[in-house]
C-alpha positions as CSV (number, residue, x, y, z in Angstrom):
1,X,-1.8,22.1,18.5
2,X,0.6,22.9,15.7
3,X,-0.4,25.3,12.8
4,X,-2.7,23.6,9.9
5,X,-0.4,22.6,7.0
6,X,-3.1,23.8,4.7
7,X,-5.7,25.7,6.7
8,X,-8.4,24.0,4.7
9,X,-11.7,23.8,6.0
10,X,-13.6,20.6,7.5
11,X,-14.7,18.1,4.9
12,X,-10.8,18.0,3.1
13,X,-10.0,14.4,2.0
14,X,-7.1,12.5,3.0
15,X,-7.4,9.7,0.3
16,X,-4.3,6.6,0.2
17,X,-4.6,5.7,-3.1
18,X,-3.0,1.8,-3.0
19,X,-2.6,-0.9,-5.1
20,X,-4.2,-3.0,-2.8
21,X,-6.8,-1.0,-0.9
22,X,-8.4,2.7,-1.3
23,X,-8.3,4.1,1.6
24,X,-10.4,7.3,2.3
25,X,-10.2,9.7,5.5
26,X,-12.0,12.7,5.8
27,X,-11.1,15.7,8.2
28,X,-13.1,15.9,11.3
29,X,-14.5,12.8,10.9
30,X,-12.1,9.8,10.5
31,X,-12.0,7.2,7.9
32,X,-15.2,6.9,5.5
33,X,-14.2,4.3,3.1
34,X,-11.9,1.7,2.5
35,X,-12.3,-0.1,-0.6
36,X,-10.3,-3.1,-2.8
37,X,-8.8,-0.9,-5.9
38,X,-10.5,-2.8,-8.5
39,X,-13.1,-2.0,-11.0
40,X,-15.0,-4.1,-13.2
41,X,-15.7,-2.2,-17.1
42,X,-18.2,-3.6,-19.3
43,X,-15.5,-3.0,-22.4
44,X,-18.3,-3.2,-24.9
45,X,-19.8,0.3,-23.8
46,X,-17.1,1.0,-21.6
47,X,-19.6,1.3,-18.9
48,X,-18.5,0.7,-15.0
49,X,-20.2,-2.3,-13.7
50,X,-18.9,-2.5,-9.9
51,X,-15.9,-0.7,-7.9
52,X,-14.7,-2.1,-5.1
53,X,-15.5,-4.9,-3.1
54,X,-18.1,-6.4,-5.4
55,X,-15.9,-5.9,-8.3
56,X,-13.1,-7.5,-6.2
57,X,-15.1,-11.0,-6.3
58,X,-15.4,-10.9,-10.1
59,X,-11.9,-11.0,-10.4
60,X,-11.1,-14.3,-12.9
61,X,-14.9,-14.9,-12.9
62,X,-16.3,-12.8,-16.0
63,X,-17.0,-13.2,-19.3
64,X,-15.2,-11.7,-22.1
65,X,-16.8,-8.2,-22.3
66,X,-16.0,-7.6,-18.8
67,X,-13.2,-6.6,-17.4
68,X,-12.4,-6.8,-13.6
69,X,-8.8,-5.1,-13.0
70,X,-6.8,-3.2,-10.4
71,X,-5.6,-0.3,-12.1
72,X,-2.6,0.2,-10.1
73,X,0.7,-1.2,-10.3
74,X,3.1,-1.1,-7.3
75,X,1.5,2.1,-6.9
76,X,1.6,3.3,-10.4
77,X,-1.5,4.1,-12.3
78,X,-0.9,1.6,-15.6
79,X,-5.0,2.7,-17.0
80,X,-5.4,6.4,-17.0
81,X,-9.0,6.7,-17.8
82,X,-9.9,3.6,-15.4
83,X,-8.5,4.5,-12.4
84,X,-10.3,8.0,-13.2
85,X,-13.4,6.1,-12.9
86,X,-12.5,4.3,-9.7
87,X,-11.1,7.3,-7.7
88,X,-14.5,9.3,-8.9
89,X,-16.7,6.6,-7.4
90,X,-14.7,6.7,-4.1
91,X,-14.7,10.3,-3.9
92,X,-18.3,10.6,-4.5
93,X,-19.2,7.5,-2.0
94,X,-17.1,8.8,0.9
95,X,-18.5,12.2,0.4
96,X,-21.8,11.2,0.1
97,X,-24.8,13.6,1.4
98,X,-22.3,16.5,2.8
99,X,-22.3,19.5,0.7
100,X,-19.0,19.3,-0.6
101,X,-18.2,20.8,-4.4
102,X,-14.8,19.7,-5.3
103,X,-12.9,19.1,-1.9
104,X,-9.5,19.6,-1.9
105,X,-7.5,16.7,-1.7
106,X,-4.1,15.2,0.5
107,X,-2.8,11.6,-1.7
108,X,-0.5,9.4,-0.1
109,X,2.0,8.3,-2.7
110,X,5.3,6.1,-3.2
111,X,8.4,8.2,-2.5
112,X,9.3,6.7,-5.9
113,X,7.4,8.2,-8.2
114,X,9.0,9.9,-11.3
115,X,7.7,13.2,-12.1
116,X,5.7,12.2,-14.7
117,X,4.1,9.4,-12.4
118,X,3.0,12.2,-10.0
119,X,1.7,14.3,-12.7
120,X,-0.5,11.3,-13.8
121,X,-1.6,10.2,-10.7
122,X,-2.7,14.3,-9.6
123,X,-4.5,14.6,-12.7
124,X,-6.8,11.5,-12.4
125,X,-7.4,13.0,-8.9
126,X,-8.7,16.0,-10.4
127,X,-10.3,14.6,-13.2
128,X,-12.3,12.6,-10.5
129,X,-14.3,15.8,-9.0
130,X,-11.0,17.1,-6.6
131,X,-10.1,20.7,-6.1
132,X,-6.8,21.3,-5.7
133,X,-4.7,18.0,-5.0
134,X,-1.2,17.9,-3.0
135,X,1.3,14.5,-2.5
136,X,2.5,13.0,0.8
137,X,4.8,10.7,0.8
138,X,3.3,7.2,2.1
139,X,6.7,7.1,4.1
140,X,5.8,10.9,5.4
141,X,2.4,9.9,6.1
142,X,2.8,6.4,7.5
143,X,5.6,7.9,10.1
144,X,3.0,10.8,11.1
145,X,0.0,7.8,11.6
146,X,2.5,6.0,13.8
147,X,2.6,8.6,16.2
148,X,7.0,9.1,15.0
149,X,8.1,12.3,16.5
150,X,8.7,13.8,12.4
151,X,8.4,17.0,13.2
152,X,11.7,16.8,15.7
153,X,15.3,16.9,15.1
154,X,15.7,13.2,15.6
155,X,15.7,10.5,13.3
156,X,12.7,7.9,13.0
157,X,12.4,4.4,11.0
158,X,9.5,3.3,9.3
159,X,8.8,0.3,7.1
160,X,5.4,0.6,4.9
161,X,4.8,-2.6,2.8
162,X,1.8,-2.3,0.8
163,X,0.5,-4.7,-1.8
164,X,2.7,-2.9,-4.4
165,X,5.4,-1.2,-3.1
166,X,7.6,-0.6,0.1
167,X,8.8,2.5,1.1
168,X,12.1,2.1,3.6
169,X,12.8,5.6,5.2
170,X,14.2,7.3,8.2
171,X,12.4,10.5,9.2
172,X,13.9,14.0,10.6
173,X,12.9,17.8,10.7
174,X,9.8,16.9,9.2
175,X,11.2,15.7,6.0
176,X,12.2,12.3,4.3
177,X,16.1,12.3,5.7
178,X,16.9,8.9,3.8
179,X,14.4,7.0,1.6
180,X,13.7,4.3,-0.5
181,X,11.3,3.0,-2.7
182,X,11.2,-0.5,-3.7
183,X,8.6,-1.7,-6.3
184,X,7.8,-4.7,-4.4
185,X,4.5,-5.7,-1.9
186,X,2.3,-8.2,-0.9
187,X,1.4,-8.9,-5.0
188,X,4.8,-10.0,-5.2
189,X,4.5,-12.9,-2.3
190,X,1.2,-14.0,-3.9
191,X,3.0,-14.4,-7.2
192,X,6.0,-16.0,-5.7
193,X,3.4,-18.3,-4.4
194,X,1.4,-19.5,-7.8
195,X,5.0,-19.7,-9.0
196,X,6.1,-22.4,-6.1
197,X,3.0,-24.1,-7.0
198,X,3.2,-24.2,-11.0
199,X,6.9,-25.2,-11.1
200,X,7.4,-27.5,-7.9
201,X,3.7,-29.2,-8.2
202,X,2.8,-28.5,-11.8
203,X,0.0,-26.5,-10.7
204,X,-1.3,-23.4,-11.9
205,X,-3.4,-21.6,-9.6
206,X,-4.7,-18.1,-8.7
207,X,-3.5,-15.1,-6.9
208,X,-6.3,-15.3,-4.8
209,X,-6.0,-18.7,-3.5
210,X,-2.0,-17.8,-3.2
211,X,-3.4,-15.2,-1.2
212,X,-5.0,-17.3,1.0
213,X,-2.4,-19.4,1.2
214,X,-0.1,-16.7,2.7
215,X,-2.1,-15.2,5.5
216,X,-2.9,-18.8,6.6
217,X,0.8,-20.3,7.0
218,X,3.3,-17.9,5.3
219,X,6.3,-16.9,7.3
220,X,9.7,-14.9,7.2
221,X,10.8,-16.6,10.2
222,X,10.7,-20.5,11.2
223,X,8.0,-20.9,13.6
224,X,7.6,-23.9,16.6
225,X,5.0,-25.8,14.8
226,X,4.8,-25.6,11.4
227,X,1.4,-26.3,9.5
228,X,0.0,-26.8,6.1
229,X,-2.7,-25.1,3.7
230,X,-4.3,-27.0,1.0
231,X,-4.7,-24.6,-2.6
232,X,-6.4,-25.6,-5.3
233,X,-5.8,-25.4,-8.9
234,X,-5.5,-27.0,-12.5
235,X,-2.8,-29.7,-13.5
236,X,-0.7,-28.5,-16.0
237,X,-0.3,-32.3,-17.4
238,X,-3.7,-33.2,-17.8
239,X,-6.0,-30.2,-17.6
240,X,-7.5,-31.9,-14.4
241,X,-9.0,-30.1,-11.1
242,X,-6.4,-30.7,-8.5
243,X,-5.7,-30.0,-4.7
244,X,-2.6,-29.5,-3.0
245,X,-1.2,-29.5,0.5
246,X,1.6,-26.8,0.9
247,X,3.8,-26.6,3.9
248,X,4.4,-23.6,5.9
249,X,8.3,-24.4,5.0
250,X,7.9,-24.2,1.2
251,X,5.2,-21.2,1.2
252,X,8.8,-19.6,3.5
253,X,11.2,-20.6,0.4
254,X,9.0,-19.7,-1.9
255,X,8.7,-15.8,-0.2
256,X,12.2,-15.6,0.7
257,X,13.0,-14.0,-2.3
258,X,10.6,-11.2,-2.0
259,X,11.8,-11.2,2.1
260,X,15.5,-10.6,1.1
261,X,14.6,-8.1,-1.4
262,X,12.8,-5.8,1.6
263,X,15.6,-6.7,4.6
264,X,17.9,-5.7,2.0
265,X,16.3,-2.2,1.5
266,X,16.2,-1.6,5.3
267,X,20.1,-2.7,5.6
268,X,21.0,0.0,2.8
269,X,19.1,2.5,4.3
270,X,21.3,2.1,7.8
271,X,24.4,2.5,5.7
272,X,23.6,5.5,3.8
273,X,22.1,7.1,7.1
274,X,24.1,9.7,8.5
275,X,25.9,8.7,11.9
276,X,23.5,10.6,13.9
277,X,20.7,9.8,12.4
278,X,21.8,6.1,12.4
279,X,22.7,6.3,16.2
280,X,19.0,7.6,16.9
281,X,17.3,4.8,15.0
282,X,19.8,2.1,16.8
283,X,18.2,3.6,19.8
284,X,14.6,4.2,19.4
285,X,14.3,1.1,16.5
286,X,12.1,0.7,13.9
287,X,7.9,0.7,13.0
288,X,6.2,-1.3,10.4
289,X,3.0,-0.7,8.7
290,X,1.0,-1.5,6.0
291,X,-0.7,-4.7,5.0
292,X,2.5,-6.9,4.2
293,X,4.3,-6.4,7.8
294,X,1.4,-8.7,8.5
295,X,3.5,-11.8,7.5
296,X,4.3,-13.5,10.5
297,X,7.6,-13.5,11.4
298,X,9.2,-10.4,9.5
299,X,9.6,-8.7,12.6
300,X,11.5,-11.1,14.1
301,X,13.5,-11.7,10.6
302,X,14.2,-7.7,10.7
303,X,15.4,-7.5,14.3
304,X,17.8,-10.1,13.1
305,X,19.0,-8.9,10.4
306,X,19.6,-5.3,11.5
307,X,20.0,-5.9,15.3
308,X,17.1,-3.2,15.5
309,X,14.3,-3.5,18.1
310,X,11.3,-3.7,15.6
311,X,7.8,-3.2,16.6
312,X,4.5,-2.6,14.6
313,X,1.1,-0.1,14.8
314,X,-1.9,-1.4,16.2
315,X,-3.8,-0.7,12.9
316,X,-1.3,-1.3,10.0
317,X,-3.6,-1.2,6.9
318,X,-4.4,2.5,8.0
319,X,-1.7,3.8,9.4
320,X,-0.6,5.9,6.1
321,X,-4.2,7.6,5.7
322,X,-4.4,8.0,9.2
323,X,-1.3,10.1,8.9
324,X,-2.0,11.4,6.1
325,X,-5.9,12.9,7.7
326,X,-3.1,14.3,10.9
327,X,-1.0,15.9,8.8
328,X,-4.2,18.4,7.4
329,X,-4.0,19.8,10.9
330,X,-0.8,19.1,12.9
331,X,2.4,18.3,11.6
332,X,4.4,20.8,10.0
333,X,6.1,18.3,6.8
334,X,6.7,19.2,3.4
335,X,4.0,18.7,1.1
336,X,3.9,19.1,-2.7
337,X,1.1,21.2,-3.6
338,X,0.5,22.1,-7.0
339,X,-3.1,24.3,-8.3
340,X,-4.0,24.2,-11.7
341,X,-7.3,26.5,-13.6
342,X,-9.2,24.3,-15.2
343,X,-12.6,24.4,-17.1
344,X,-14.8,21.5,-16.3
């Protein structure tokens, strides 16, 4: 076994902090929790109502003093004090009855982030019962959960698409050798979706029936039989309850733009790779994770594309915590830890 990273004890947190999905691993013990990130705020007396799953399902179904919201965007915390409230929940509820005061804390975060992104995004971790706090990568920890040899002077592809953003990057020496950081996810598709529907059928629908719509019969690639999915809505003409019956080759046009936007990402990251590391990825291919690689057919739309042999991890929506729960004890990759004295 390689030397700890951190040399913290057992009970540290490992904690993916997605757009989508809250994701919570804890060392010694595997993953505790994962949770949709939404919570639902009674914005009368700014009391929390639900986080989670049950706040999830109130999502377009409360009244006016209540808000249900995902307080991440494409990975980005866009309501400080909220998202406070909802990492302090899912701390406290993967904890639970161990004796942990203020565990110390490994978040998974875009390669994208601007410093003062990071900043935010560390504090609401601490504000929400952490000890000290340190940022992986998603791209770091997803390579590391996908077994990548990271730690080895070779070079190693890995696609993450989340439900907010996808990190493109190539691996070596324990590092990020090439990276990049597109604000664009599974959210996108679903809203490429109610768009399809409100300008080509006049109807305006929800992102959770888009949703629906996309795990049933979206694709990247044409398939041998293609189906349809019915969605239903309200008619922008006359304010009438309406179903519709997509098919699998509009739901495709209607992603396509999205698609491009992520083989596009992969294509640059070959051309600014460095020969060698290039040549290594040509050889060994590439590894998608995360919860957007489930669209049937990107892998075959990658290979493709790039001419790469393309192949995905058994357990794609927890690859990056999984990785990120490794790296606590095994693999030697840069970390950014920052401690802070605080009075609470």
């Amino acid at each position: 076994m390689l030397p700890s990273l951190f040399g913290w004890h057992g009970g540290s947190l490992a904690v993916d902090l997605g757009t989508a999905n809250t994701v919570v691993f804890v060392r010694g013990e595997g993953i505790v929790l994962f949770e949709p990130s939404v919570i639902a705020v009674d914005e009368e007396t700014n009391n929390v109502l639900a986080v989670g799953e049950q706040a999830r399902e109130m999502i377009g179904r409360t009244p006016a003093s209540i808000r249900a919201t995902r307080p991440l965007r494409h990975g980005v915390i866009t309501d400080f004090d909220v998202t406070e409230q909802m990492l302090r929940h899912f701390i406290r509820k993967a904890i639970g009855k161990r004796r942990l005061r203020r565990p110390r804390v490994v978040l998974c975060v875009p390669s994208g982030m601007t410093g003062v992104e990071r900043d935010a995004v560390e504090e609401a971790t601490r504000s929400a019962g952490a000890g000290d706090v340190s940022l992986i990568e998603e791209a770091m920890a997803a390579a590391i959960g996908a077994k990548l040899p990271v730690g080895e002077p070779v070079g190693s592809m890995v696609v993450d698409i989340g439900g907010g953003t996808t990190e493109v990057a190539i691996t070596s020496l324990g590092a990020l050798a090439i990276a990049d950081s597109l604000r664009v996810g599974g959210y996108e598709m679903d809203e490429a979706i109610v768009r399809h529907a409100k300008d080509r059928h006049r109807l305006l629908v929800g992102g959770e029936g888009a949703e629906e719509v996309k795990l049933a019969i979206g694709s990247a690639w044409p398939v041998v039989e293609e189906r349809e999915a019915e969605i239903r809505g309200r008619d922008l003409s006359t304010g009438n309850l309406r179903r519709v019956r997509l098919a699998g080759a509009d739901v495709r046009e209607a992603l396509s733009g999205t698609v491009d936007r992520i083989v596009d990402a992969v294509r640059g990251t070959l051309e600014r790779a460095p020969a060698e590391l290039a040549a290594d990825v040509m050889q060994h291919g590439l590894v998608l994770v995360g919860g957007g690689t489930l669209l049937h057919g990107l892998d075959e739309r990658l290979h493709q594309e790039t001419g790469l042999a393309v192949s995905m991890v058994d357990s794609p929506l927890t690859c990056v915590v999984i990785g990120a729960g490794r790296s606590l004890d095994e693999t030697p990759v840069r970390v950014r830890s920052r401690r802070r004295r605080r009075s609470f």
